[in-house]
VOGU-3710 file (C-alpha; in Angstrom, 3 decimals, decimal comma):
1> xxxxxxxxxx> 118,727/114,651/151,476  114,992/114,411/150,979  115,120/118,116/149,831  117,984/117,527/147,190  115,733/114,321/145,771  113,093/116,632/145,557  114,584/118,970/143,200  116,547/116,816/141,206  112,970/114,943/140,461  111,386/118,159/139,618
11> xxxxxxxxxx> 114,094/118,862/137,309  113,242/115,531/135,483  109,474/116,714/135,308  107,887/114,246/137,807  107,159/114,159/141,213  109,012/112,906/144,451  106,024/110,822/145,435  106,027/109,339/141,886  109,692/108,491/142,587  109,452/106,910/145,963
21> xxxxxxxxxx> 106,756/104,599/144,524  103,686/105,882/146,542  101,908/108,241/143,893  98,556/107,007/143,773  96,316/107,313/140,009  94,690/111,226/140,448  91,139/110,388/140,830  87,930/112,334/141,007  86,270/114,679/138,491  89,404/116,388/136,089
31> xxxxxxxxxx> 90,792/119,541/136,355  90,372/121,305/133,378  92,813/124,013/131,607  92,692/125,448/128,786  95,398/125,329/125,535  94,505/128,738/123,880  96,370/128,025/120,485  96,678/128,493/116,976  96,234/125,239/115,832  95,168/126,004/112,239
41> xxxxxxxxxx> 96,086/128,934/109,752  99,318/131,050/109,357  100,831/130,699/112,440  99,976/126,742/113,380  103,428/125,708/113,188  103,628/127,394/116,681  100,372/126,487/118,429  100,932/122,857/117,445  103,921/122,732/119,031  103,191/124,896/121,887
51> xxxxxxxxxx> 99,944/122,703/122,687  102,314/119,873/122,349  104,394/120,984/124,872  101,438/121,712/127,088  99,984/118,304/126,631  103,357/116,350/127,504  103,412/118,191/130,951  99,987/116,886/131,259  100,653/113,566/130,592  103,742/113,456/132,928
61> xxxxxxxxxx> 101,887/115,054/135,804  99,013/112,379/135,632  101,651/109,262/135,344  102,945/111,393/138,697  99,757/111,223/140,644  97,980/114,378/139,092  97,487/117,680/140,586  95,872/118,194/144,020  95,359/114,655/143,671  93,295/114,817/140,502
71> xxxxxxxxxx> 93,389/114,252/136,703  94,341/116,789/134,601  92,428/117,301/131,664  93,739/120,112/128,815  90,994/121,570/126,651  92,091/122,836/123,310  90,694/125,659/121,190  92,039/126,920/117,921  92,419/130,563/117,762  93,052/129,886/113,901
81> xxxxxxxxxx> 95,917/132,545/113,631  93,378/135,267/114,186  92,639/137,927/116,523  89,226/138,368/115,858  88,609/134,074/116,439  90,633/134,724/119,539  87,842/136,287/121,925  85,460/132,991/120,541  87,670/130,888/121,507  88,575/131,565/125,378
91> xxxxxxxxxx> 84,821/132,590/125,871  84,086/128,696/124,578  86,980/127,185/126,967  84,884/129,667/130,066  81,975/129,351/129,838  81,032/126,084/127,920  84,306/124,065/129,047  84,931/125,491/132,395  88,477/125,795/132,180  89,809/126,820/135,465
101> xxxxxxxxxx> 92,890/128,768/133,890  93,737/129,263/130,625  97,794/128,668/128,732  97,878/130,789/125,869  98,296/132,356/123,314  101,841/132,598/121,669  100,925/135,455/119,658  100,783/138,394/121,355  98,445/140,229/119,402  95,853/137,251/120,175
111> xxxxxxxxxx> 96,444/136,628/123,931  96,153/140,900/123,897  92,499/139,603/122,610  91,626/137,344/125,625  93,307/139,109/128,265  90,192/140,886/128,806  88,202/138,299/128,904  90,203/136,350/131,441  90,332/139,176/133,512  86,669/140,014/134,145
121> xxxxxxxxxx> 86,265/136,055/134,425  88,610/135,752/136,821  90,560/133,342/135,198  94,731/133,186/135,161  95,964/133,074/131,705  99,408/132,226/131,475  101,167/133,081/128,596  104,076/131,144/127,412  105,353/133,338/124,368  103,397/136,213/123,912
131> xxxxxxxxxx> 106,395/138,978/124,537  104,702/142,147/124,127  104,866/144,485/127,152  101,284/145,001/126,672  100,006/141,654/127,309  100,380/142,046/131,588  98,678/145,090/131,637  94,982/144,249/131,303  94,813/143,233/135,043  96,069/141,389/137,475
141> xxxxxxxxxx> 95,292/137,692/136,352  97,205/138,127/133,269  100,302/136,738/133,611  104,074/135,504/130,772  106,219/132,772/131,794  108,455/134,405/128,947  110,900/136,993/128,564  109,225/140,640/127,478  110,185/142,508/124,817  111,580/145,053/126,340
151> xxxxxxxxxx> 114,460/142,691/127,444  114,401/140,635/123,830  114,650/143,992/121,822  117,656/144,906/124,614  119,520/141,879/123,873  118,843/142,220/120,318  120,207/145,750/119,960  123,136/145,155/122,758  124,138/142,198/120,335  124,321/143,944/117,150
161> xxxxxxxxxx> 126,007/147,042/118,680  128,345/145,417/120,858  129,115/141,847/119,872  128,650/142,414/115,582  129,810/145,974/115,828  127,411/147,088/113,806  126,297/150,905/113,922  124,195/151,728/110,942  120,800/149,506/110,858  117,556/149,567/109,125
171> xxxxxxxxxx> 114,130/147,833/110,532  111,711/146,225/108,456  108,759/145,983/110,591  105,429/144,051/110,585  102,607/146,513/111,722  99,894/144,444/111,924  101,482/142,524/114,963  101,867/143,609/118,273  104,572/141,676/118,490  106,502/143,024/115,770
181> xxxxxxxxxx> 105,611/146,885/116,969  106,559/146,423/120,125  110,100/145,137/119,289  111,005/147,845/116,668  109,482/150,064/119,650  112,931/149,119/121,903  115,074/148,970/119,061  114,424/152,240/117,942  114,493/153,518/121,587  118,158/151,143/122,779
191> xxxxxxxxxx> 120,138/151,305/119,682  121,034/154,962/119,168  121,991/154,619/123,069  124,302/152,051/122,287  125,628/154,271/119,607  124,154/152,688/116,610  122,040/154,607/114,077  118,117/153,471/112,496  118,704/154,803/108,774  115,127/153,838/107,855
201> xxxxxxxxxx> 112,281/152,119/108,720  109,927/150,420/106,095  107,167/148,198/107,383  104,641/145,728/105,904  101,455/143,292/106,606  101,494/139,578/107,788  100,163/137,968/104,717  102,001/140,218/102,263  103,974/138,535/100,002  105,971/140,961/97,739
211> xxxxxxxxxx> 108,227/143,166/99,822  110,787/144,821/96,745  109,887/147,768/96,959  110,297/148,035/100,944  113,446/146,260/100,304  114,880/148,620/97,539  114,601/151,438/99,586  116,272/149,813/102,220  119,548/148,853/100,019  119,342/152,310/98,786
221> xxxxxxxxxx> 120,438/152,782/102,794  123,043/150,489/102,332  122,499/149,157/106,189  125,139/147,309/108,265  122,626/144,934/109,368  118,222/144,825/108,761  116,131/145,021/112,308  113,317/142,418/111,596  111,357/141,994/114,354  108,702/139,537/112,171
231> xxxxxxxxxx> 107,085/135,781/112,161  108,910/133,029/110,302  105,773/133,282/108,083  107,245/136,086/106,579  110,889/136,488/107,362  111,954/133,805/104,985  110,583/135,512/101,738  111,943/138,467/103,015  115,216/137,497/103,383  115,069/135,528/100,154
241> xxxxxxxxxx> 114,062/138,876/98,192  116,332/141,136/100,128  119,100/138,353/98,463  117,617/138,465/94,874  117,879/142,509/95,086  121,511/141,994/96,417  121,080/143,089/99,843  124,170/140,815/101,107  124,024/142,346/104,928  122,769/139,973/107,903
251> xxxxxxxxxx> 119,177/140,305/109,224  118,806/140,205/113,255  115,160/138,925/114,575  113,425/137,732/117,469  111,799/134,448/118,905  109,534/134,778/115,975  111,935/133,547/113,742  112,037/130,139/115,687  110,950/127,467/113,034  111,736/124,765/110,930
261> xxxxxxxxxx> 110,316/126,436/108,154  112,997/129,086/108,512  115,430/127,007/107,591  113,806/124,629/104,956  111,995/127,732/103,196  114,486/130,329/104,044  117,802/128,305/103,044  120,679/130,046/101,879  118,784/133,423/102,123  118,812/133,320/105,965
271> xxxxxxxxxx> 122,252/131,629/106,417  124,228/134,072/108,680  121,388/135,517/110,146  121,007/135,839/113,841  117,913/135,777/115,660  117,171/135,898/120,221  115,665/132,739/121,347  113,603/131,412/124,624  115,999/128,086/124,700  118,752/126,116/122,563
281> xxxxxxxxxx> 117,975/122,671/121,822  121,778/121,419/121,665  122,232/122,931/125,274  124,308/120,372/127,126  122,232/120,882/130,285  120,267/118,230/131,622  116,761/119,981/132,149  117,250/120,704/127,900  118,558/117,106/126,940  115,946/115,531/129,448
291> xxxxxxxxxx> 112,906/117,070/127,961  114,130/117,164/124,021  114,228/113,532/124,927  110,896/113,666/126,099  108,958/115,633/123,422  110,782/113,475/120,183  109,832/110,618/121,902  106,621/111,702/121,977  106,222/112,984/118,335  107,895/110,797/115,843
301> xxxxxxxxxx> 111,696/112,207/116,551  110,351/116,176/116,028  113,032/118,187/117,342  111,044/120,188/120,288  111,159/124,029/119,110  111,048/127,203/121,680  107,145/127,041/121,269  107,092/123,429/122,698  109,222/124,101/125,496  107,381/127,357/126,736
311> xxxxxxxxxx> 104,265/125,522/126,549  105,416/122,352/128,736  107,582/124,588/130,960  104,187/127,138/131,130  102,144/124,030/132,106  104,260/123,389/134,672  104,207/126,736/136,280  101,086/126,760/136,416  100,373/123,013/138,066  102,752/123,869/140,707
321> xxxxxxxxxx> 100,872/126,911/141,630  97,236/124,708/141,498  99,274/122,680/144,306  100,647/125,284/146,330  97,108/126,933/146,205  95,575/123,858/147,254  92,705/125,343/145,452  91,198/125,427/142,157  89,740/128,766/142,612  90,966/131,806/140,348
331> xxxxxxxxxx> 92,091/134,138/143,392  94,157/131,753/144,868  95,616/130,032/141,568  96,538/134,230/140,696  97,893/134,756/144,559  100,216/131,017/144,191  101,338/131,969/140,435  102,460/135,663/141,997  104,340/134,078/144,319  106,622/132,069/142,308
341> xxxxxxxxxx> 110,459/132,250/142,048  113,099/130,181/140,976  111,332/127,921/139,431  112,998/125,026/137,710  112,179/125,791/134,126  113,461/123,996/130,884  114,246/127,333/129,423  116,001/128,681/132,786  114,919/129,468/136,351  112,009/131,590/136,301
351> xxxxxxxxxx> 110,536/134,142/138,855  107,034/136,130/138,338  107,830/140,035/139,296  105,545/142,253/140,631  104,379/143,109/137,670  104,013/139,483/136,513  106,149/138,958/133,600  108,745/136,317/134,066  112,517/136,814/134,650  114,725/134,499/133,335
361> xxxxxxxxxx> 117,450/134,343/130,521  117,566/133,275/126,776  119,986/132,929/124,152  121,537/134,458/120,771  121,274/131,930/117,769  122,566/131,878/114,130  121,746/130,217/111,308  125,274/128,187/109,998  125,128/125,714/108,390  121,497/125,063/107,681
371> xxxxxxxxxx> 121,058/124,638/111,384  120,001/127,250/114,540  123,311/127,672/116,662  124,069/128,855/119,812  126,153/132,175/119,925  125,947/133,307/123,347  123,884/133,239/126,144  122,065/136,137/127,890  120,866/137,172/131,058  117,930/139,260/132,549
//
């Protein structure tokens, strides 16, 4: 009975203790972790959320008693959107913070950037979003609590081929992101398996604004559907050109796409589109309803988007490995976040594989009605 209490707590994001009335405050000197987000410039939408999600766990855990008995304490620095601020900013949270592990960033290109860093530190950073197959590979205290992009771009071209029927597709891809690369990297690859067809490829820049001529060549194509593996930054004036030139076909994207600015700035131009997605925030299931709950609560009715959720379900991957380390040494927080399975995750129930990017499942989502909505589920 004790075991089932126990899981049904974690579940609700506390901890037994907490619920049989004996969790005493955390005391002693805070344990502090770093937020590695873009809090400012083109992509702040999703550091702001995804530090919000990160700070909610926080909170939660310290009503609950803390971890190892201790207050935890998140230390924030803004990456600014930017690669190049990215190395700056983990190096501050290491050496002049003392973080003891680092969550972050969302963009893959940027957490590519600290990887490094945390790695010859000896510091676990813990990804929540960052997709990109490269992101694992700079050692072994790199680790995702997301899905990789070898799955999303799967899922992506399985959907289009065999749920949409569509065979003849075009990708429009941004090639100053890792993200975006890596994507069109799969789709290019899984597609033609499936029996579909790439009938051209046109790429631009994050920050580019007119994208015509790109698009003109594309409707020259006359595609069944547009690959565009891009950030809501862009996607929306994308879409809203490709509709001014006449290009009537649907557009398919990734997580990137998962915004409100989508829909307010994309509007009618993305209506119909499809897009994968970390988590649904209508899902019915309890560990969803619980923590959208939670988070609008928390900041003035904001519907929680998959950027908050990674974050607070990242946060509390990586507490529950600080406990079952019983440490808050690097080596063992790596060895106890290797280790995990089944983990009781907002977005799903997540495992770390050997080569520590998370397996779980995520979800298909179109735009109908001026609103995200779920299609169909997915598994790993």
């Amino acid at each position: 009975m004790k075991n089932l209490l126990q899981t049904a707590v974690v579940l609700c994001g506390i901890g037994f203790s907490a619920l049989l009335g004996v969790a005493a405050d955390p005391a002693g000197d805070p344990i502090k972790i770093g937020s590695l987000n873009s809090m400012t410039g083109g992509n702040s939408t999703f550091g702001q959320s995804c530090d919000g999600g990160i700070r909610l766990a926080a909170e939660e855990r310290n009503k609950a008693g803390g971890v190892l008995g201790r207050p935890v304490e998140i230390v924030t620095a803004d990456t600014e959107s930017q690669a190049d601020k990215t190395s700056l900013a983990v190096g501050k949270l290491i050496d002049n913070d003392h973080v003891i592990s680092v969550l972050g960033e969302v963009a893959s290109s940027r957490t590519n950037a600290a990887a490094p860093i945390c790695q010859k530190a000896k510091i676990p950073l813990l990804t929540p979003a960052s997709t990109n197959p490269k992101v694992t590979k700079f050692g072994n205290y790199v680790f995702r609590s997301c899905f990789v992009d070898d799955l999303q771009g799967l899922w992506i071209a399985k959907f289009t081929a065999n749920d949409l029927k569509l065979k003849r597709a075009a990708i429009l891809t941004d090639i100053k992101n890792d993200y975006s690369t890596g994507l069109t990297k799969v789709l290019k690859t899984e597609f033609p398996k499936l029996g579909g067809e790439i009938i051209g490829n046109e790429t631009y820049q994050a920050g580019d604004q007119d994208f015509k001529g790109q698009l003109t060549s594309l409707k020259a194509l006359n595609p069944d559907i547009i690959f565009l593996p891009g950030y809501y930054t862009e996607v929306t004036s994308i879409c809203a050109q490709a509709r001014e030139l006449g290009i009537t076909c649907p557009f398919i994207g990734g997580d990137g796409w998962d915004s409100d600015k989508t829909l307010t700035n994309g509007g009618a131009a993305v209506e119909g589109c499809y897009f994968t997605n970390h988590y649904d925030a209508s899902d019915p299931d309890p560990r969803v309803q619980a923590f959208v709950s939670k988070y609008k609560s928390s900041h003035n009715g904001e519907t929680p988007d998959a950027m908050a959720v990674l974050g607070y379900d990242a946060a509390n991957i990586l507490f529950d490995a600080i406990d079952r380390s019983k440490s808050t040494e690097g080596p063992a927080i790596r060895d106890a976040l290797a280790q995990t399975k089944d983990f009781p995750g907002v977005t799903g129930n997540i495992t770390i594989d050997k080569n520590r990017n998370a397996v779980k499942p995520g979800v298909v989502l179109q735009i109908k009605g001026g609103k995200f909505m779920l299609v169909k589920r997915v598994e790993p």
